[in-house]
N, C-alpha and C positions, 0 to 999 in steps of 0.2 A: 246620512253619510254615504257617498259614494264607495270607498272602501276602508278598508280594516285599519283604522288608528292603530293598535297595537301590530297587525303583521308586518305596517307598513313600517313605523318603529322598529321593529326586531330586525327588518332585514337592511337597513340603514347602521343601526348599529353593529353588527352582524361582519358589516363588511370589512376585508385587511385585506395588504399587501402578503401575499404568500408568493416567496420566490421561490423559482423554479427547482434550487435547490432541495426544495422539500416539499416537490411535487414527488409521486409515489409510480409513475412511470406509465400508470394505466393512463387508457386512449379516450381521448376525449372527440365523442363521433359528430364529426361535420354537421348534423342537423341542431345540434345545441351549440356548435359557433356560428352558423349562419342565423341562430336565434339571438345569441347575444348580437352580434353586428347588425341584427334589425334591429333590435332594441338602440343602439347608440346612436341611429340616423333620426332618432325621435328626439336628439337632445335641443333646445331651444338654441337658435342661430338668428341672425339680424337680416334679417329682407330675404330670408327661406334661400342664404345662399347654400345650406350646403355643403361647409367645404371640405368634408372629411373623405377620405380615398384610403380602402384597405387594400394589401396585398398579402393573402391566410397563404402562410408554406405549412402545410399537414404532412407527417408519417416521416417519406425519408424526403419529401421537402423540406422541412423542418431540420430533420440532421444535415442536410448539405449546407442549407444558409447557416446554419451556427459555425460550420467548420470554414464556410469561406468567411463569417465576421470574424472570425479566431486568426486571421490569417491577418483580414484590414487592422482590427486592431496591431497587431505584430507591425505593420507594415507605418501605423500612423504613431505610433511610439516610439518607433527607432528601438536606439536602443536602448531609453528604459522600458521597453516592455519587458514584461515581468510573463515566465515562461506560468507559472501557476495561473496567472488570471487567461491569458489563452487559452488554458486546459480549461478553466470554469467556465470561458463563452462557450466554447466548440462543446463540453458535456451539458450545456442546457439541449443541445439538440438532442441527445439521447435519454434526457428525465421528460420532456416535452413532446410533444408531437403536434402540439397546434401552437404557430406561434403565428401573430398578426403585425404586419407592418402598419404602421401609420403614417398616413398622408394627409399636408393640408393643400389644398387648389385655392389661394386667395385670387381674390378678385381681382386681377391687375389694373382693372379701370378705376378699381378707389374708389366704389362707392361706400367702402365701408372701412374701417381701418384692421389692419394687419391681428390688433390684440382681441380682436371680437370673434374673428374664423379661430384665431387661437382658443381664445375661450369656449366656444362652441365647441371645439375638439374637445376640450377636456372635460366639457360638461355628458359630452356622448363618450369619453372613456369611462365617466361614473356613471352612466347607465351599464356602460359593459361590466364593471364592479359586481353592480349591484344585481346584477341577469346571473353572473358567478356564480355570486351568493347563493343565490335562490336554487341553483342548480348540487349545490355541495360542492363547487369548483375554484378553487383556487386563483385568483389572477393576479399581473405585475407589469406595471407599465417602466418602463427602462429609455432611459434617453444617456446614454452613454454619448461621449463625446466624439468617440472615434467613427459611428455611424458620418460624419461628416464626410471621412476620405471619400477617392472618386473609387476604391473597389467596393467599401460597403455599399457606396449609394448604388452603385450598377448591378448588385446582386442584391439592393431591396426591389430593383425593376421598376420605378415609380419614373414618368415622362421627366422632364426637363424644370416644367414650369410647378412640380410637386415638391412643395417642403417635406423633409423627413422630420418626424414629428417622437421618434422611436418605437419602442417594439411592447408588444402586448403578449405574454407567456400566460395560458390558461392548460393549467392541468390539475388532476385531482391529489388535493394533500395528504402528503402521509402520516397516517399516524390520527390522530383528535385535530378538528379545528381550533385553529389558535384563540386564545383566552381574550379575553374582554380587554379591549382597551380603556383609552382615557382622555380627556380632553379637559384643557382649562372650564372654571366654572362661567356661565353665561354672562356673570357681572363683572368680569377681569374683561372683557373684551365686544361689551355693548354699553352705549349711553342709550340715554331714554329722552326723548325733550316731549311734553304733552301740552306746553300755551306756548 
């Protein structure tokens, strides 16, 4: 066996969405998010394109971009925006400090179709899950609707021809890691065919 069935197990199950909200404020230092973001360029892709693009705002990068999406959301609401969810984006910047933009660069020439760069993204956001994990770190992938306006997209910084794909919050939670989850059982949701 090349590696540990069991660690490899634990830290699969292991893994949750822990929002920011109950990340615990400590700093989470640039050489274990430039390790997770190696680790997510490892995720399996179609014809080695590729197409995932980070842009990491740390410290009070991080607090600025929360306080300018605080703002696009306001702006992409009108007026139902709701003053308490502005205070919630704008205070992830201050429980966080490393927050990662996500981008996809599909191939514009088509050699491959749109839902496969998509899925390669998401398969190298569960490697960054899983890199979390491993670290005692909290992660939460967020696709909020309002990242579409033209103020979010110009203070994610991503070129032109980059899909916003939303945002990756890694910081350390407070408190105990959260409890075991749960999943349907394997025979609710696989057939078996064997002649």
């Amino acid at each position: 066996m090349r590696h540990s069935i069991s660690d490899t197990s634990a830290l699969i199950l292991d893994r949750r969405s822990i929002s920011p909200e109950r990340f615990s404020g400590r700093k989470v230092h640039r050489e274990i998010v430039e390790q997770v973001l190696h680790h997510a360029t490892w995720a399996p892709n179609h014809g080695l394109t590729q197409p995932w693009r980070f842009h990491v705002f740390m410290d009070e990068g991080a607090t600025q971009l929360m306080a300018h999406l605080s703002e696009a959301y306001s702006l992409f609401a009108g007026e139902a925006a709701m003053a308490s969810k502005a205070e919630k984006i704008k205070m992830r910047g201050e429980r966080c400090n490393a927050v990662v933009a996500l981008g996809l660069a599909h191939d514009a020439g088509g050699r491959f179709p749109l839902w496969e760069d998509q899925a390669a993204l998401a398969a190298g956001v569960q490697n960054m899950h899983l890199m979390c994990t491993a670290h005692g770190i909290g992660g939460f992938w967020s696709t909020p609707k309002f990242l579409a306006h033209p103020k979010a997209k110009s203070t994610l910084g991503f070129e032109d021809d980059v899909l916003g794909m939303g945002l990756f919050y890694l910081g350390y939670p407070e408190g105990d890691w959260p409890s075991k989850g749960h999943r349907k059982p394997l025979e609710y949701v696989t057939r078996w065919t064997n002649t």
